[in-house]
C-alpha positions in Angstrom: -99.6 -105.9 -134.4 -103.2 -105.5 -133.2 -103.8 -103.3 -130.0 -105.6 -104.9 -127.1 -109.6 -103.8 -126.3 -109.6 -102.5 -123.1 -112.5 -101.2 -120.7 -112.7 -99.6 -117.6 -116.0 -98.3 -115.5 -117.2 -97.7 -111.8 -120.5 -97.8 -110.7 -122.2 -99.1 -107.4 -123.9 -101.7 -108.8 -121.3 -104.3 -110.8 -123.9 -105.0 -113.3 -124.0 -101.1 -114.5 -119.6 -101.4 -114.4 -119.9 -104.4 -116.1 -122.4 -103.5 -118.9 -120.0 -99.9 -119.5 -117.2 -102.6 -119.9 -118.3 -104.1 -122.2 -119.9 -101.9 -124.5 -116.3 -100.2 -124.6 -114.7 -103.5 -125.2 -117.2 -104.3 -127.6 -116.8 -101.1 -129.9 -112.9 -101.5 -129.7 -113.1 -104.9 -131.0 -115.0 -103.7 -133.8 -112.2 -101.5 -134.9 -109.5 -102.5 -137.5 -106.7 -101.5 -135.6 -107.5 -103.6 -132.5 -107.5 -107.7 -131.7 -110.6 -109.1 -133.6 -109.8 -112.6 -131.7 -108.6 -112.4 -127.9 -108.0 -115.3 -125.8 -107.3 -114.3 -122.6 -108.6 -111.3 -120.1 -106.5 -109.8 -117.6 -109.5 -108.5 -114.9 -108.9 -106.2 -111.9 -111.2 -105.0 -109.6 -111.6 -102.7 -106.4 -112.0 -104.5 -102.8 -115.9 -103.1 -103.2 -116.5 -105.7 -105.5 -115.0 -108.1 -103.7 -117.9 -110.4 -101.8 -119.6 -110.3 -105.9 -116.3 -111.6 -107.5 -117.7 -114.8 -108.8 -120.8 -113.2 -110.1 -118.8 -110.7 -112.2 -116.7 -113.9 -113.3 -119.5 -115.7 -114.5 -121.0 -112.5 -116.0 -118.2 -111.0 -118.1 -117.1 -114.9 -119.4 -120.8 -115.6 -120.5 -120.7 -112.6 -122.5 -117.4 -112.7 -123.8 -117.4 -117.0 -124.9 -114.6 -116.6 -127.0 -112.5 -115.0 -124.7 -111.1 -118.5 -123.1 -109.0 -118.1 -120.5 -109.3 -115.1 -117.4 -106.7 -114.0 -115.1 -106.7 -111.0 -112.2 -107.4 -109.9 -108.2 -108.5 -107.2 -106.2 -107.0 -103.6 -105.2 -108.2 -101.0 -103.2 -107.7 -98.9 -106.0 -107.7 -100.5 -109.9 -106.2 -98.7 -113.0 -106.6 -97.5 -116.3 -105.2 -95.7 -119.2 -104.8 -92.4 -117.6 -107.0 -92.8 -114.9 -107.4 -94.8 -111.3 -110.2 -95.7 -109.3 -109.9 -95.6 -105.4 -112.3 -95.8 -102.5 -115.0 -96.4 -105.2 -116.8 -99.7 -107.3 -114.7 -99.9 -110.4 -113.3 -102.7 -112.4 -111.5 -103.0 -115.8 -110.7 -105.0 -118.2 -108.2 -106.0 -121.1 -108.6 -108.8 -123.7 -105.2 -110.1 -125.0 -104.9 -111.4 -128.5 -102.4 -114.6 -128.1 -102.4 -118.2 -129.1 -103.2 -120.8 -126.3 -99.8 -122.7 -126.8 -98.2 -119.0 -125.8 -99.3 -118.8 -122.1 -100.6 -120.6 -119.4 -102.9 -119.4 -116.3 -102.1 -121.2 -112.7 -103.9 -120.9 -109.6 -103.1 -122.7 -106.4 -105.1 -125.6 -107.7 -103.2 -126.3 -111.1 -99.4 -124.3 -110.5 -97.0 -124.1 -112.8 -94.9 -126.9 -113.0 -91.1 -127.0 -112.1 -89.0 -127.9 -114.8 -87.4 -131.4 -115.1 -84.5 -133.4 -114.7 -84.2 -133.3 -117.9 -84.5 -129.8 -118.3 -88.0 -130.6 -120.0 -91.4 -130.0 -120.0 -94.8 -129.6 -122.5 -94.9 -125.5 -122.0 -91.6 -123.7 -120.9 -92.9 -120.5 -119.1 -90.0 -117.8 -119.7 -91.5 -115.0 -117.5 -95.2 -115.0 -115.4 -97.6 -112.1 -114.6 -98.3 -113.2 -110.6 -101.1 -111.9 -108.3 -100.2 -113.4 -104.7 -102.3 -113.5 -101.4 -100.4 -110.9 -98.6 -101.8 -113.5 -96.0 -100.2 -115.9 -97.8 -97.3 -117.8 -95.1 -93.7 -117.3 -96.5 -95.3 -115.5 -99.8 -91.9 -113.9 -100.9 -90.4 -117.4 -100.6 -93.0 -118.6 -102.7 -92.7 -115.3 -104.9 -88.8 -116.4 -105.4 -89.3 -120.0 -106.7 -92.1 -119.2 -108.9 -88.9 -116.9 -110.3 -87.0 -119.6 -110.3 -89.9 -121.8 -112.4 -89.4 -119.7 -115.5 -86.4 -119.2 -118.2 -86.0 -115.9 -117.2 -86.0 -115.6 -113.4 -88.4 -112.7 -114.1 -91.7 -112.4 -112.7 -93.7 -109.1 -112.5 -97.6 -108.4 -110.5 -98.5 -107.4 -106.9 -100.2 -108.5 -103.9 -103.6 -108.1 -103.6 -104.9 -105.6 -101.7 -108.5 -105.2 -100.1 -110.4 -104.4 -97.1 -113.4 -106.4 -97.5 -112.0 -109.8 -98.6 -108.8 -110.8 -101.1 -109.7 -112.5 -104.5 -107.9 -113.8 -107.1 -109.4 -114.6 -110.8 -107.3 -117.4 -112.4 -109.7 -119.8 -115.1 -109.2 -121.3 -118.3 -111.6 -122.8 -120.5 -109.5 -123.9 -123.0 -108.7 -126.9 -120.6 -104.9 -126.4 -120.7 -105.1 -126.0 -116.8 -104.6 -129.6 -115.8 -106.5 -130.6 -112.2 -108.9 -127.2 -112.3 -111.6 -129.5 -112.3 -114.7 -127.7 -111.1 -112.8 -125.1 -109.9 -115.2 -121.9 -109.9 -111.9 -119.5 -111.0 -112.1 -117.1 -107.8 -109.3 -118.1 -105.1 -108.2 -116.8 -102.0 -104.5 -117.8 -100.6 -101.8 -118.6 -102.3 -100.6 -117.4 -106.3 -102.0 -117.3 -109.4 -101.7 -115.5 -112.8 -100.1 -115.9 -116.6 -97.2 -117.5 -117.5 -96.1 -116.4 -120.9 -93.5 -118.3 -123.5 -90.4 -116.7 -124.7 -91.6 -115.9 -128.6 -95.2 -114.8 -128.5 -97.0 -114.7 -131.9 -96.7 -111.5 -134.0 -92.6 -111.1 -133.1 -94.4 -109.7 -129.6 -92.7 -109.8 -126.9 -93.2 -108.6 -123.0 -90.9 -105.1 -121.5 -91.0 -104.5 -118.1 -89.4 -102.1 -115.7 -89.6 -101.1 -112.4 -89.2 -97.2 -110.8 -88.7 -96.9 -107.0 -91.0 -94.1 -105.3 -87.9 -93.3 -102.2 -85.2 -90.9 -102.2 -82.2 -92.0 -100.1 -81.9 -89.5 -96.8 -78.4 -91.1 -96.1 -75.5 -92.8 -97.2 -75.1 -96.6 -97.9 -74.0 -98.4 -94.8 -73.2 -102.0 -94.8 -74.4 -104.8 -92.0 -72.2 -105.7 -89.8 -74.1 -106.9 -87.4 -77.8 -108.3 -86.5 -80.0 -110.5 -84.9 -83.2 -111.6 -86.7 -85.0 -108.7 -87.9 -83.3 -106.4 -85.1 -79.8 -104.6 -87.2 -77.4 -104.1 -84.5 -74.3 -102.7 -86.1 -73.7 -100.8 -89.7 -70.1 -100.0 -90.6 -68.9 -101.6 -87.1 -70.6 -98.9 -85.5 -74.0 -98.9 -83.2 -77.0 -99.3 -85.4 -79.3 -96.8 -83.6 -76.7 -94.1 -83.0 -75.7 -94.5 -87.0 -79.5 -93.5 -87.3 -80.2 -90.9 -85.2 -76.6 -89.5 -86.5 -77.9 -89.6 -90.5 -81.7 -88.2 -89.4 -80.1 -85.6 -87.5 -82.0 -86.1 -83.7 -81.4 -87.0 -80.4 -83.5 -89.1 -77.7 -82.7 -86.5 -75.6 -85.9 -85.0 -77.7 -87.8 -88.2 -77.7 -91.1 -86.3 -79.3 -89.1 -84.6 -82.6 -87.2 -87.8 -83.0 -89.8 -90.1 -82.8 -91.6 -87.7 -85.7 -88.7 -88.2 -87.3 -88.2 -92.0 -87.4 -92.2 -92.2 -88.0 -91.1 -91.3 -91.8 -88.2 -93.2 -92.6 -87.7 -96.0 -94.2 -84.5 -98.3 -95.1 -83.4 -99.5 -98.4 -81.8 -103.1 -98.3 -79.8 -104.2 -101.4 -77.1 -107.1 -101.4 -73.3 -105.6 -101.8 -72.3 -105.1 -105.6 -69.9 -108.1 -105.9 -72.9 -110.3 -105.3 -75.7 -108.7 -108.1 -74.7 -109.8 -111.5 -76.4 -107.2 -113.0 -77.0 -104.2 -110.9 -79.5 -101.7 -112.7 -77.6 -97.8 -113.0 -78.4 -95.9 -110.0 -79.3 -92.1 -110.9 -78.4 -88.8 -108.6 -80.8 -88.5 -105.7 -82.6 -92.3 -106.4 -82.7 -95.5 -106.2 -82.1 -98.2 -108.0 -84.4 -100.9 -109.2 -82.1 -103.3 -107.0 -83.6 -101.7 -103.3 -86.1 -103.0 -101.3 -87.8 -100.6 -99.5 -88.7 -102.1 -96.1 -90.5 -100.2 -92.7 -88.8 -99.3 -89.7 -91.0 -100.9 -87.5 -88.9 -100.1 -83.6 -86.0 -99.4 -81.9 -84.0 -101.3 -79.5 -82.1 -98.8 -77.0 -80.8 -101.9 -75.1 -78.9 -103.3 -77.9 -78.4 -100.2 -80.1 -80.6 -101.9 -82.8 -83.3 -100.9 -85.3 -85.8 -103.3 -85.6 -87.0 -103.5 -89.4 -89.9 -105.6 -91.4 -87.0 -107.9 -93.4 -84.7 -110.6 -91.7 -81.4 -108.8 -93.0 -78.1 -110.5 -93.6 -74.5 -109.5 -92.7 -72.7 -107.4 -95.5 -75.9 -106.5 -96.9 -76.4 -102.8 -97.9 -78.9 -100.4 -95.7 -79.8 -97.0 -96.6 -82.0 -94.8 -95.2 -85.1 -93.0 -97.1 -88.3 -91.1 -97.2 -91.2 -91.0 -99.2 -90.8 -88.4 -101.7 -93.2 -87.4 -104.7 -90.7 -85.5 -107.0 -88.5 -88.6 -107.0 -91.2 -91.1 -107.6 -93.0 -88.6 -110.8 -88.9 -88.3 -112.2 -88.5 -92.5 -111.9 -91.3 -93.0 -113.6 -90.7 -90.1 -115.9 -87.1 -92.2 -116.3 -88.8 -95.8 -117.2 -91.5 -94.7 -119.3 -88.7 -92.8 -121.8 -86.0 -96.2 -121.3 -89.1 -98.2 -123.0 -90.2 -95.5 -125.3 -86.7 -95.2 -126.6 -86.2 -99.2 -126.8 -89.0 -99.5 -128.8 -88.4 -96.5 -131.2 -86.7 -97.8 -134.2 -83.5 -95.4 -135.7 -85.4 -94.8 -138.5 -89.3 -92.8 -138.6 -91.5 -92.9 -141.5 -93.7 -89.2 -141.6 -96.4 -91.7 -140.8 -94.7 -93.3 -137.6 -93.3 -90.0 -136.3 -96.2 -88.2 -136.6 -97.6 -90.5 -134.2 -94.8 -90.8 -132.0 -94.3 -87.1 -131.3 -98.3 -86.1 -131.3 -99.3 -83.9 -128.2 -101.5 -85.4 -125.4 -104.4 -83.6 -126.8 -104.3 -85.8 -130.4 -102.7 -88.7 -129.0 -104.4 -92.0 -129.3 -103.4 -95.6 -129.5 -101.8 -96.4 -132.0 -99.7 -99.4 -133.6 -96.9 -97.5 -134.4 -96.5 -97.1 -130.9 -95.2 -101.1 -130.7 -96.9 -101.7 -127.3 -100.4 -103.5 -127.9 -101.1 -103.5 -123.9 -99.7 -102.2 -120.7 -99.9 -104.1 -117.3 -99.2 -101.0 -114.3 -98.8 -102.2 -110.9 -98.2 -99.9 -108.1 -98.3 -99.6 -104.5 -101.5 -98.8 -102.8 -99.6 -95.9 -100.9 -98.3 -94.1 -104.5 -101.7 -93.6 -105.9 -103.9 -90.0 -105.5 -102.3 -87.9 -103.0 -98.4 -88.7 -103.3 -98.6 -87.5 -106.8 -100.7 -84.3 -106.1 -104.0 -85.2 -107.2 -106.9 -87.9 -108.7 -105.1 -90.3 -111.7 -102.0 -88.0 -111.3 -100.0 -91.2 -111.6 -101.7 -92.4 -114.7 -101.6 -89.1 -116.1 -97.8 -89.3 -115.9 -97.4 -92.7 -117.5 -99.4 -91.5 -120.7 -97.7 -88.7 -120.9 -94.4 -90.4 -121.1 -95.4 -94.0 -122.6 -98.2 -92.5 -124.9 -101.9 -93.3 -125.1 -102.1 -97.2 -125.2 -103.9 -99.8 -123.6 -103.3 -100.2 -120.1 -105.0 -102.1 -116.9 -103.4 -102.8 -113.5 -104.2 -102.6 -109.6 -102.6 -100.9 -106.5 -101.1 -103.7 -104.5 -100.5 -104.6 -100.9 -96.6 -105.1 -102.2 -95.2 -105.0 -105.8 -93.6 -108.1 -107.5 -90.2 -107.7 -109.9 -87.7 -110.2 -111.1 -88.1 -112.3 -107.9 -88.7 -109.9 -105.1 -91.4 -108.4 -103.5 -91.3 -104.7 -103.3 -92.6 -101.9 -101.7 -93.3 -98.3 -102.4 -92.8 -98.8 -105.9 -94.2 -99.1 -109.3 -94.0 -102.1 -112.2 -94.6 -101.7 -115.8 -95.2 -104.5 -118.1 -95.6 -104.0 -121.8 -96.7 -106.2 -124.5 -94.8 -105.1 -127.2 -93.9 -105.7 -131.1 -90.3 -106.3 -131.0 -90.3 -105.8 -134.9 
């Protein structure tokens, strides 16, 4: 297994990022221990660089011919191996070592096709890294059946996020993008991103797990009753008094109860007879299975919360906060799940020596199994919620280990075939030898 060149820079000018890019790219694919050969580029880049997109495009695949096929979008804050750029001109990069019959890039001009009648078709995408459009009309409908367009009904990525314009990078010049045509490889709208096959080359293979960043501030109630978004009853009882009941206020003190409802949110999850496989819940957390959703009103007149999903009866709501300790432990918690997955029973010296080397001599390292890491979290987890710059980057290398990793902050986070908030998805290629 080869580990995958990455790069990361800021600068106010793109041209200064880009060159620091690439020299660090450059160097690393020099080395023996990473990909000599990469085909495809995963790219993400901060909303400042937004109106240059194409220029940085055309820049980075003119000086990297070989690399064939590009794939990526915008955030208002991009990251990196244990660090993250916000409120600043930054972009990174990783080059991914994988033959072109393995993957497939889409875009809204050249999607992924459905699978046939027949159950057939030339590439069989088993799971898809997706960068979606938030502007996008019924985007987590669309999120859902581009689930349902690979083997595995897992999909992983975000919603771009930007304040000056939403991009998405999604170009192949390999030609296995059927109807691209002239297509310049920067969209707006819609989806695009990777589709990858079940058996990568190298007995590689793709890990991915995704860590919640609420703590529950009530118990489970189910839906008993509700109109549209508005949820009038939970557990046969008035939804609004079941609230104010849980969060411990009154509207005879409109001013602390407002304060109060200002920082929750709810937690919607179908009941357990209906998941098939519902991920372990821990003490104090939520599961992966939760969709974190804002309370966006309340309607005295019909005892109702008004919230930003379009519930359904028996469904699951739990109240919640924002909370840092709980978000550092999940991650904490999925980093360790994939580092113990991918540690075999057995060390070599060699192997454990790596494994089990303080943050100060870490480095990236085959032995480690994962050639690259994809990290997307929400735009409102990064730099303060964990207590300080990268602090959320700093944890993942901690507990994963020094390896190659890009990603974005996202506008809304996408796992299995939901779209998330609050939370944070890790992808890892891995050796699964």
């Amino acid at each position: 297994m080869k580990l995958f060149p990455y790069g990361h820079a800021a600068h106010p000018q793109w041209q200064m990022a880009a060159g620091l890019v690439l020299a660090q790219l450059r160097a690393l694919l020099a080395l023996p221990e990473y990909a000599s050969a990469p085909t495809l580029a995963l790219l993400y880049t901060t909303d400042h660089y937004a109106s240059q997109a194409q220029d940085i495009l055309d820049h980075l695949s003119a000086e990297l011919p070989d690399v064939t096929d590009w794939s990526g979008t915008v955030g208002v804050g991009i990251a990196s191996n244990n660090v993250e750029y916000f409120d600043e001109p930054a972009l990174a990069v990783m080059l991914c070592e994988l033959p072109h019959d393995q993957y497939r890039v889409f875009s809204g001009v050249s999607p992924l096709p459905a699978t046939s009648a027949s159950g057939s078709r030339r590439f069989k995408a088993h799971t898809a890294l997706v960068h979606a459009d938030s502007s996008t009309s019924d985007v987590a409908e669309l999120i859902d059946e581009m689930a349902q367009r690979t083997e595995s009904g897992y999909i992983f990525g975000g919603l771009a996020s930007s304040r000056f314009g939403t991009v998405q990078f999604a170009l192949s010049g390999h030609g296995n993008v059927k109807g691209q045509g002239a297509a310049s490889g920067v969209f707006s709208g819609g989806l695009s991103g990777v589709a990858f096959a079940r058996d990568l080359s190298g007995g590689m293979a793709l890990l991915s797990r995704v860590t919640p960043g609420c703590r529950p501030v009530s118990a489970e109630h189910e839906i008993t009753a509700c109109e549209g978004n508005v949820v009038t009853g939970l557990d046969g009882q008035p939804a609004l008094e079941v609230m104010l009941a849980d969060l411990g206020v009154s509207l005879d003190q409109p001013r602390e109860a407002l304060a109060r409802v200002r920082t929750t949110l709810v937690g919607l999850s179908l009941p357990a007879d209906r998941l098939n496989d519902r991920p372990a819940r821990h003490a104090g957390q939520f599961g992966a299975d939760v969709l974190v959703r804002h309370l966006i009103g309340l309607d005295p007149a019909r005892q109702g919360i008004a919230i930003a999903e379009v519930p359904a009866l028996s469904m699951k709501l739990t109240f919640c906060e924002r909370n840092a300790e709980a978000a550092r432990t999940d991650l904490i918690r999925i980093c360790a799940e994939i580092r113990e997955e991918l540690e075999p029973e057995e060390l070599s010296v060699e192997v454990a020596i790596v494994l089990h080397a303080s943050e100060a001599e870490a480095a990236p390292h085959a032995a480690r199994r994962i050639a690259g890491a994809v990290y997307v979290s929400c735009s409102g987890r990064g730099g303060p919620h964990f207590g300080a710059p990268s602090a959320e980057l700093q944890i993942v290398r901690r507990a994963l280990g020094d390896v190659p990793l890009v990603g974005f902050f996202a506008g809304g986070e996408i796992a299995r075939n939901h779209l998330y908030g609050y939370t944070g998805v890790l992808t890892v290629f891995t050796a699964t030898d």
